[in-house]
C-alpha positions as CSV (number, residue, x, y, z in Angstrom):
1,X,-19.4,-38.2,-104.2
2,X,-21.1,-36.4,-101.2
3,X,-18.3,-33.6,-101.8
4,X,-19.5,-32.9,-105.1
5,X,-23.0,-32.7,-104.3
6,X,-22.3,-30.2,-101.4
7,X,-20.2,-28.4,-103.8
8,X,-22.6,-28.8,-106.5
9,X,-25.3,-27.1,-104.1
10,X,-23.2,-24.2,-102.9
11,X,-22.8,-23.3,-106.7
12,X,-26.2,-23.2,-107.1
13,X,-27.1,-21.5,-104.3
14,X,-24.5,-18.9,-105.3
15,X,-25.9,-18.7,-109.0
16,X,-29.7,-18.2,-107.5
17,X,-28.3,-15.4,-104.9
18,X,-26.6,-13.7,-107.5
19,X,-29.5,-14.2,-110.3
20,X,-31.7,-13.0,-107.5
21,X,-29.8,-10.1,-106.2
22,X,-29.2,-8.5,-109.8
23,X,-32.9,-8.8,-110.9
24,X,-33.8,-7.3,-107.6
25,X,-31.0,-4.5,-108.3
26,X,-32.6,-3.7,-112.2
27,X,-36.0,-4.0,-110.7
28,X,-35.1,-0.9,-107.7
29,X,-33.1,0.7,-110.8
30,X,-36.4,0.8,-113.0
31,X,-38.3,1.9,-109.9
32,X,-36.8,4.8,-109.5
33,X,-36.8,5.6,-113.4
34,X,-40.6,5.1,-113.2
35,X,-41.1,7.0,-110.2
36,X,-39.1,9.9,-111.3
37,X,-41.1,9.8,-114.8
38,X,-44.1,10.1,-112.9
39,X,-42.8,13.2,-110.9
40,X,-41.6,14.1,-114.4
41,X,-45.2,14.1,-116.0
42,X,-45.9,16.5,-113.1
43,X,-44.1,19.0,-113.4
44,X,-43.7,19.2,-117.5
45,X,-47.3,20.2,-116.7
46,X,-46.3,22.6,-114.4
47,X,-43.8,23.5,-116.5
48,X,-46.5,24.3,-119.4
49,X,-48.4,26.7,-116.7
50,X,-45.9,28.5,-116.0
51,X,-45.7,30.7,-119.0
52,X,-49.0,31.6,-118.9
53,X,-49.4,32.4,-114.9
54,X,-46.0,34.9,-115.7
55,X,-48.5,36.8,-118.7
56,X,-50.9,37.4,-116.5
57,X,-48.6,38.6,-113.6
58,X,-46.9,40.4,-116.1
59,X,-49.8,42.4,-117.0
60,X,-50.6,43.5,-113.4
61,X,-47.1,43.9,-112.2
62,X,-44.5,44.9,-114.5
63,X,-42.0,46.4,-112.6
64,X,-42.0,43.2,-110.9
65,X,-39.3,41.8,-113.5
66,X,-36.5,40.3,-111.0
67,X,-39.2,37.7,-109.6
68,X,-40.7,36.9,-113.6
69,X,-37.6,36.8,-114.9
70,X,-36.3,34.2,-112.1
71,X,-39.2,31.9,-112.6
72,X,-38.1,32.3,-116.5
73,X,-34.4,31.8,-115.8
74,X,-35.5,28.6,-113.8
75,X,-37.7,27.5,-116.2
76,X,-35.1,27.1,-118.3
77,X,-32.6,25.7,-116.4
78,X,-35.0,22.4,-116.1
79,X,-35.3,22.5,-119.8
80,X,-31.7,22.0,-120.3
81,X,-31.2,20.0,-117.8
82,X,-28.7,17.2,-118.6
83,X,-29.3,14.6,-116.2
84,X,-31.5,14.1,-113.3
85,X,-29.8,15.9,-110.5
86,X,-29.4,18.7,-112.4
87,X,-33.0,18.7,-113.3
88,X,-34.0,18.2,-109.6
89,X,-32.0,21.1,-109.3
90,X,-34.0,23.0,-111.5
91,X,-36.9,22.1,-110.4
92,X,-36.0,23.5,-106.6
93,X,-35.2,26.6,-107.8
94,X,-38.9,27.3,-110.0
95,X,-40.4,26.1,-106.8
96,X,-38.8,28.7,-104.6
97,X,-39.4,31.3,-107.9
98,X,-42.6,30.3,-107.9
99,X,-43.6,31.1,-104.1
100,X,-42.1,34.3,-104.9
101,X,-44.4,35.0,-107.9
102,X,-47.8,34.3,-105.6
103,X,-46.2,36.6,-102.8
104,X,-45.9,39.4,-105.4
105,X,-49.3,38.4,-106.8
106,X,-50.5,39.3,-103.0
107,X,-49.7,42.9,-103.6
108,X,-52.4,43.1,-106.6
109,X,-55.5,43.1,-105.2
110,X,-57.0,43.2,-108.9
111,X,-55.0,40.3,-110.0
112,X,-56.0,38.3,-107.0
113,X,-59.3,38.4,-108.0
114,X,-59.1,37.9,-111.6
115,X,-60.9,34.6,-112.4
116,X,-58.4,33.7,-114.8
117,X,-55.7,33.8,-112.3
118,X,-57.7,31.9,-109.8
119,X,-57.9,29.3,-111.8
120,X,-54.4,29.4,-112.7
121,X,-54.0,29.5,-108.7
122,X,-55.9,26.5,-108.1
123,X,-54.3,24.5,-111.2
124,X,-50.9,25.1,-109.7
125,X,-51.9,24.5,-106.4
126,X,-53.6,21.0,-107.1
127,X,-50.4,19.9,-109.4
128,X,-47.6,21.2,-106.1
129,X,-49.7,18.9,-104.4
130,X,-49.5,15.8,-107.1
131,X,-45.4,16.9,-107.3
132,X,-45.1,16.8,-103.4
133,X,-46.7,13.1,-103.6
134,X,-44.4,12.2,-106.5
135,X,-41.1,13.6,-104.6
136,X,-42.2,11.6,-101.8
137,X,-42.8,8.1,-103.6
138,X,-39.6,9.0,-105.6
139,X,-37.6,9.1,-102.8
140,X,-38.9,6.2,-101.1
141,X,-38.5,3.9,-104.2
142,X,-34.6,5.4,-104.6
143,X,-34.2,5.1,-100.5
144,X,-34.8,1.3,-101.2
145,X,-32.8,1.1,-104.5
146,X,-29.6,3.0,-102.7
147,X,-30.2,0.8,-99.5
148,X,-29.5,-2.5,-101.9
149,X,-26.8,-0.8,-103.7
150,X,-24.9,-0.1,-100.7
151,X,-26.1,-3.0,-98.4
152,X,-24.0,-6.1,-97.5
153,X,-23.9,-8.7,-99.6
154,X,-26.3,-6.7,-102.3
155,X,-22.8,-3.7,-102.7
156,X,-21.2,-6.7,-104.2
157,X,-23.4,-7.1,-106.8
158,X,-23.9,-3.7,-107.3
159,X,-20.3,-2.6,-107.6
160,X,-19.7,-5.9,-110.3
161,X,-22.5,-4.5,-112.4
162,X,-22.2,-0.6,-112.1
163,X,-25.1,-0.2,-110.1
164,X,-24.9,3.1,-108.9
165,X,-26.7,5.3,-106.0
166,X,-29.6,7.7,-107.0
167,X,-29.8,11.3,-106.2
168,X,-32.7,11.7,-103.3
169,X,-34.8,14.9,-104.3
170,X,-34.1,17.5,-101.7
171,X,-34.5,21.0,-101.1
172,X,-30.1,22.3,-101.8
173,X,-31.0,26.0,-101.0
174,X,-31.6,26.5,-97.3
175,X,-33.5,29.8,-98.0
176,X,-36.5,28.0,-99.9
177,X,-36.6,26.1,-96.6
178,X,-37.6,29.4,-94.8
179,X,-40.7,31.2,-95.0
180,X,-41.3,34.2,-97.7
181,X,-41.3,37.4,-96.5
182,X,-43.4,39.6,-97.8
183,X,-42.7,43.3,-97.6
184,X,-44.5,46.1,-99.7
185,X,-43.2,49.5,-99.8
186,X,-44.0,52.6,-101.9
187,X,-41.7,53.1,-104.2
């Protein structure tokens, strides 16, 4: 009798581990969804800036075209994105595009002090700053989601129910990690 009680007990405190474990794993999982929707909201406004910041460098500057047509081609890229990473991806590359675009802008002293482009200044400026706070808390939540997947006794539960690690967001091209030079010749 006392052998199937213990045994009876184990069970269950197998059954509550693993019931506990998995809600834990879909509740990191819909973290990092959430968290990367937020990040998402972010930049799609970005993303609907962008078209008009390029017009009105476009007007001042266009012989300029390599660095508009980059933060065109990137812009792009993020909208056919196919999954996250490569949408991360994306996004990487309009950022580094993007700091390209305001060092060209720094050649034109009449379009740095166009109000219109001020403003468009200080909107992108405030939302970087709202997507820098999103990329962080994003890859906090998917630090603690991947640290469950791949954590003993958690990887067990993960690997029976295809829970699988998250991309971190992270700078992949080691020149966006470098300053922008800015160099203005004659041509």
């Amino acid at each position: 009798m006392i052998i199937v009680i213990v045994i009876a007990v184990i069970i269950a405190a197998i059954v509550i581990w693993a019931i506990a474990g998995y809600n834990g794993l879909v509740r990191g999982r819909n973290s990092v969804e959430e968290s990367f929707s937020t990040m998402d909201v972010y930049l799609k406004k970005r993303y609907d800036l962008i078209p008009n910041l390029v017009e009105m460098v476009k007007g001042y500057a266009s012989h300029e075209s390599e660095t508009l047509d980059r933060v065109t081609r990137a812009r792009s890229m993020i909208q056919s994105a196919g999954d996250a990473g490569q949408k991360l991806e994306g996004e990487n590359q309009l950022t580094g595009a993007l700091r390209s675009l305001f060092a060209v802008s720094e050649g034109y002293p009449e379009l740095k002090a166009n109000q219109n482009f001020l403003d468009l200044q200080e909107q992108l400026k405030s939302l970087e700053d709202d997507i820098a706070n999103a990329r962080k808390y994003y890859n906090a939540v998917v630090k603690n989601y991947n640290n469950r997947c791949e954590m003993f006794p958690g990887s067990i539960l993960a690997g029976m129910f295809h829970f699988e690690r998250e991309p971190m967001f992270e700078v992949s091209n080691v020149e966006e990690r470098q300053n922008v030079k800015v160099d203005f010749h004659e041509k």
